[in-house]
N, C-alpha and C positions, 0 to 999 in steps of 0.2 A: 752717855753713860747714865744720867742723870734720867734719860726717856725710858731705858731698860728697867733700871729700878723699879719706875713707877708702872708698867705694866707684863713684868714677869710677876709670877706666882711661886711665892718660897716654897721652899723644897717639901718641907713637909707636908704642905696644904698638897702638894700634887700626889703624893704617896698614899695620901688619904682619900683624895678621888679613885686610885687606879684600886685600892682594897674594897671599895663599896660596890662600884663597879664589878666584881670581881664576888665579892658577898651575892650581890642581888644576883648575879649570873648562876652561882651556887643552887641557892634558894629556888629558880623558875626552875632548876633542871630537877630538884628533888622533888617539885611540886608538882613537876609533867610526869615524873615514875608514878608517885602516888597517885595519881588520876590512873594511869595504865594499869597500874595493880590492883586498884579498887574495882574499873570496869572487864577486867578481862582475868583476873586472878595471878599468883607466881607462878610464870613461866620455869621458874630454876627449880629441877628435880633433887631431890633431895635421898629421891630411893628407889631404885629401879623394883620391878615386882617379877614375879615368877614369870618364865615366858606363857602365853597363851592367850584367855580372851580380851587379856586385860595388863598387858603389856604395854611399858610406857604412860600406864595410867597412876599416877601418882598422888599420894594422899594430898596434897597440895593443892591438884586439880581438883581435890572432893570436895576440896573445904568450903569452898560457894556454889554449891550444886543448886542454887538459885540462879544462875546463869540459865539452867536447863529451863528455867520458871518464863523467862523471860524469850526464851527462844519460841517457846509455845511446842516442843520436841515431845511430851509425856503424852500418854492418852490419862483422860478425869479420872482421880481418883477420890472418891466420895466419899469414904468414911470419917466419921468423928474419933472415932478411938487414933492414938498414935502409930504407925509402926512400924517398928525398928526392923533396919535390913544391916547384915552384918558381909564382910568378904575381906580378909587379912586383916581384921582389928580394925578396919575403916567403919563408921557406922555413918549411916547417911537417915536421916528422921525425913518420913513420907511428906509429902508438900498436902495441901490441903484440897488444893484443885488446880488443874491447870486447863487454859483458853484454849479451846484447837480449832477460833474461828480462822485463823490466820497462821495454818496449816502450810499450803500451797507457798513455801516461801523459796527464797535462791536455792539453786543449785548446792549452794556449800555447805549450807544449812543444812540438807538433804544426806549429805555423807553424814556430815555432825550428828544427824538423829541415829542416822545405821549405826555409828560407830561406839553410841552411848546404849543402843539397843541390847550391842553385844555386851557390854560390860552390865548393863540389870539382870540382863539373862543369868546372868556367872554369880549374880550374888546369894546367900544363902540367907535365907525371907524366916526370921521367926515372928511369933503372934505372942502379942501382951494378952492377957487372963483380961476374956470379957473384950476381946477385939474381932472383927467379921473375918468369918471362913476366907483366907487369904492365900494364894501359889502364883510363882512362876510365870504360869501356865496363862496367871489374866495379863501377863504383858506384855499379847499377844499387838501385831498390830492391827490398827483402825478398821471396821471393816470386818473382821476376819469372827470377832465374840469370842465368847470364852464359854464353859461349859461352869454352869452353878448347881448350887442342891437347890430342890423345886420350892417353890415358893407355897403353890398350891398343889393338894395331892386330894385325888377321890378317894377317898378310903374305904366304900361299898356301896352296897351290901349285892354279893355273889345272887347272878341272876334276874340282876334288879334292874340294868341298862347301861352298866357301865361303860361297856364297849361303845354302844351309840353314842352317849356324849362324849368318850374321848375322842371318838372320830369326827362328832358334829365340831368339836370346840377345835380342833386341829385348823380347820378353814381360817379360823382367824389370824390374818397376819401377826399380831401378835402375842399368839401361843405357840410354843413350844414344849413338843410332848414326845416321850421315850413310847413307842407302840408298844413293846414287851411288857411285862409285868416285872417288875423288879424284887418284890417279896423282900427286898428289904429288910423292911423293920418285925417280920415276922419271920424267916427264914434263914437271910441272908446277917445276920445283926454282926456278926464276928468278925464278919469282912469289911468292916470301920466305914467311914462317911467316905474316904479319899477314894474306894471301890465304888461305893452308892452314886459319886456325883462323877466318876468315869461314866458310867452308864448314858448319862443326859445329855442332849443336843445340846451346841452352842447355841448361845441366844445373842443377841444385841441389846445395846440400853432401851429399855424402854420395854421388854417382852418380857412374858412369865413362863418359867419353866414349870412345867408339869408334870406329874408321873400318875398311871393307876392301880391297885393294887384291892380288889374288894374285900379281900381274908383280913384286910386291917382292922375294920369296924368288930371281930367277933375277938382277935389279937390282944386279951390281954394287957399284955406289953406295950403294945403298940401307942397307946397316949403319951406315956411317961416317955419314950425313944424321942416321938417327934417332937413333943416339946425340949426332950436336951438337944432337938437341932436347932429348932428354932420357934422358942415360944409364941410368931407371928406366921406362922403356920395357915393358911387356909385352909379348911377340909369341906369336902363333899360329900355327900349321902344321898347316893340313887335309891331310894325303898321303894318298894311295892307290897299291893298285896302278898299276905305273908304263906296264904293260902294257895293260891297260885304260883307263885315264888318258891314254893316247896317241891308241888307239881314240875315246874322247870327243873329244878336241881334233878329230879329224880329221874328227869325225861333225858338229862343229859348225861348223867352213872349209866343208866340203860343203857343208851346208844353207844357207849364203850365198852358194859359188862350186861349182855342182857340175858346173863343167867340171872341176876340178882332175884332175892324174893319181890313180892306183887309189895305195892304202895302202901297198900292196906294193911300188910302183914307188919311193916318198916313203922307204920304210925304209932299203929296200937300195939302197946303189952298184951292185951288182954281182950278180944274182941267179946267178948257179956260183958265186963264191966264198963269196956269203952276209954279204958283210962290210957290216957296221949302218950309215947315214948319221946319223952323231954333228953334222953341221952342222944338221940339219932339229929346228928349233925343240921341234918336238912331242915326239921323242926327249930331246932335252936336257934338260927340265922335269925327267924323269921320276929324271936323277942327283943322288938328293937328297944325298948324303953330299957330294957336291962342293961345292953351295952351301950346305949347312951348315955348312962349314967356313970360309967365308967370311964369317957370321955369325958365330960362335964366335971372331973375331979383336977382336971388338967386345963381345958380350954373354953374359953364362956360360951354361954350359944351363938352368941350376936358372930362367932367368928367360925360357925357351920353352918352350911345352908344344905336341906335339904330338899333336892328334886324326886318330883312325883315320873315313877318310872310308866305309870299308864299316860297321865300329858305329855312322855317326852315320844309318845307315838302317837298320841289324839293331835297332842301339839307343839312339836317337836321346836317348833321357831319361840311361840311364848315362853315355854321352860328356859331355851338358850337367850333369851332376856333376862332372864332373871339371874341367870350365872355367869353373862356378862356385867350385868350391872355389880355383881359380891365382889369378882375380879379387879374391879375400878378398868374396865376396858369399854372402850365406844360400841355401839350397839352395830355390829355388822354384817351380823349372822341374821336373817332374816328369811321372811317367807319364800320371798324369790332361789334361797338355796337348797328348797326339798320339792319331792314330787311323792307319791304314795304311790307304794309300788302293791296291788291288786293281790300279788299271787302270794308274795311273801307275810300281806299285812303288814306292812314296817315301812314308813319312810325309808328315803333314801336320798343319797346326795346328787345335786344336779352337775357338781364336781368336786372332786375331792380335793386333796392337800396335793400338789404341785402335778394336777391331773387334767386335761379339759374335757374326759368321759366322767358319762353318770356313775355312783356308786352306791355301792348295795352289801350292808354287810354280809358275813359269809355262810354258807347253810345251814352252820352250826344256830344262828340267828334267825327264830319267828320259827323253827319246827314245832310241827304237829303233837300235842299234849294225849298222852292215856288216857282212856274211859279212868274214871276214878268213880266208887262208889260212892254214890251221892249223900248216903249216912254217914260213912266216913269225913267228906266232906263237909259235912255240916258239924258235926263234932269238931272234928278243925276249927273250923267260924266261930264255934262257942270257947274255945278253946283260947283264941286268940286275942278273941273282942277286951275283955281287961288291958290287956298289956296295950293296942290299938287306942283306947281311953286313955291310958297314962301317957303313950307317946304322942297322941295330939296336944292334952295339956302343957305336956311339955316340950313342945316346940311351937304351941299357939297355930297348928295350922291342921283343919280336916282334911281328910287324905280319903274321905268315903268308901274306905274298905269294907264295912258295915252297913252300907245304907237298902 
């Protein structure tokens, strides 16, 4: 009795063990949920949603859509501005960037992306004041591009070569260019930006969409529109002589209307006094100092370059140096890509944009120009030479139309 005593444990001490016991055992179970809650979110639904993309999808599940961060599932998104995507009162705030080196991942994973795919799809995307042109439509998957508004756009000038460097700059794997003319920002303006950038091929990270349109540089309008797209805008300017350049326009009316009156008639008001018709279209193009100035109220020069439309046929590869390098694109386009073709007088490509035959713009390009009377023509040159002086001053480069 005596041995019992001394190594039993009063009652109470043992009731005090089996509660601690019992406490600690509490505590690891709540502590194992809270790990599983933190790493993988509340399983418990709390509100079923409407049936369809997004069914079974619960606000619950939204609430650490940092999971998605972590899965590496998103394609990058790059902007600074925030922005907000809304779908039944849920709001989810864009992530900043996501890794998609470690893409290639389980099988499970792989549903998991499809299954989160369809629910971005279904959500309804609006843009905070002063955030990037944003749809849908860019989340798209990897691979596939998205279609953006142009980065850089030629703006002119009608007759001047435009068509050659869209087609020369096309070869570069990464440019992206709409062949049509979109008219845009001088035609098309009503029909809002969400029509203008249907128009443009997908691009991938890393490649410049482009478009041409050469009525832009005489448009008015046209500086004020593209800067409300995007005040980092690139613009190009094919010029030429303006003398010549006049001749083409007129060579190319004719060949659609060749009742039109003679060259000479279309110049001059008044052939004794000789005085120039500054109303007649063809003429007007040609004063480029005037509509560059009309630019320059909107965009600095350092952010136009303009190409010489005689070098982009004397020398078709150095011009396209030089509007590679404005692009910020690697020099790729090179000599090895033109041959000079004899009959047309016009370079030509040794292959085109997704072509392995030579190319050659089309007959509309490097036709045969009118006898033009040679006084006429020279009244031109005098005519022109002022505004020719003002626009090399102001773009710092001769252009030897007067020499």
């Amino acid at each position: 009795m005596a041995y019992s005593r001394v190594f039993s444990d009063p009652p109470s001490k043992s009731i005090f063990k089996t509660f601690a016991v019992m406490l600690l055992s509490i505590l690891a179970s709540l502590y194992f949920l809270h790990c599983l809650t933190d790493r993988y979110g509340t399983c418990i639904p709390t509100e079923k949603r409407h049936t369809g993309p997004v069914e079974r999808f619960y606000a619950s599940e939204l609430k650490d859509f940092g999971s998605l961060r972590k899965k590496r599932l998103l394609p990058k998104w790059t902007s600074t501005k925030p922005l907000v995507m809304r779908h039944h009162g849920v709001i989810i705030h864009r992530l900043a960037s996501v890794d998609e080196e470690d893409l290639p991942e389980l099988e499970a994973d792989k549903r998991l992306s499809q299954s989160n795919t369809k629910v971005l799809n279904s959500l309804d995307v609006d843009l905070e004041a002063g955030g990037s042109y944003f749809d849908t439509s860019k989340l798209s998957s990897l691979g596939e591009g998205s279609k953006k508004l142009p980065q850089a756009i030629i703006i002119g000038v009608k007759k001047g070569g435009t068509r050659a460097l869209l087609e020369f700059l096309r070869v570069h794997p990464d440019v992206r260019a709409v062949g049509a003319e979109p008219h845009f920002f001088d035609r098309n303006y009503d029909n809002g930006l969400d029509w203008y950038r249907d128009l443009m091929p997908k691009t991938l990270e890393g490649q410049i969409t482009m478009e041409k349109t050469p009525s832009y540089f005489v448009t008015r309008e046209a500086p004020a529109r593209i800067y409300a797209m995007s005040r980092d805008t690139k613009l190009i300017v094919v010029v030429r002589d303006p003398v010549t350049r006049a001749i083409s326009d007129y060579t190319q009316t004719l060949s659609k209307k060749p009742d039109i009156p003679t060259f000479e008639s279309l110049t001059l008001k008044n052939r004794t006094t000789g005085l120039i018709d500054t109303s007649w279209s063809a003429i007007q193009i040609g004063i480029y100092a005037k509509h560059l100035d009309n630019w320059l109220q909107f965009f600095p020069m350092g952010q136009i370059l303009f190409v010489s439309g005689e070098r982009l046929i004397s020398d078709p590869a150095g011009e396209l140096g030089h509007v590679q390098d404005f692009l910020g694109l690697k020099r790729i386009i090179t000599d090895k890509h033109f041959y000079f073709n004899q009959t047309k007088g016009f370079p030509c490509l040794k292959k085109a944009e997704g072509s392995s035959k030579p190319h050659c713009l089309g007959k509309t390009k490097g036709r045969s120009h009118p006898n033009i009377n040679s006084e006429v023509v020279q009244r031109l040159r005098d005519f022109y030479r002022p505004f020719n002086m003002k626009f090399y001053q102001m773009t710092g480069r001769k252009f030897g139309w007067d020499d």
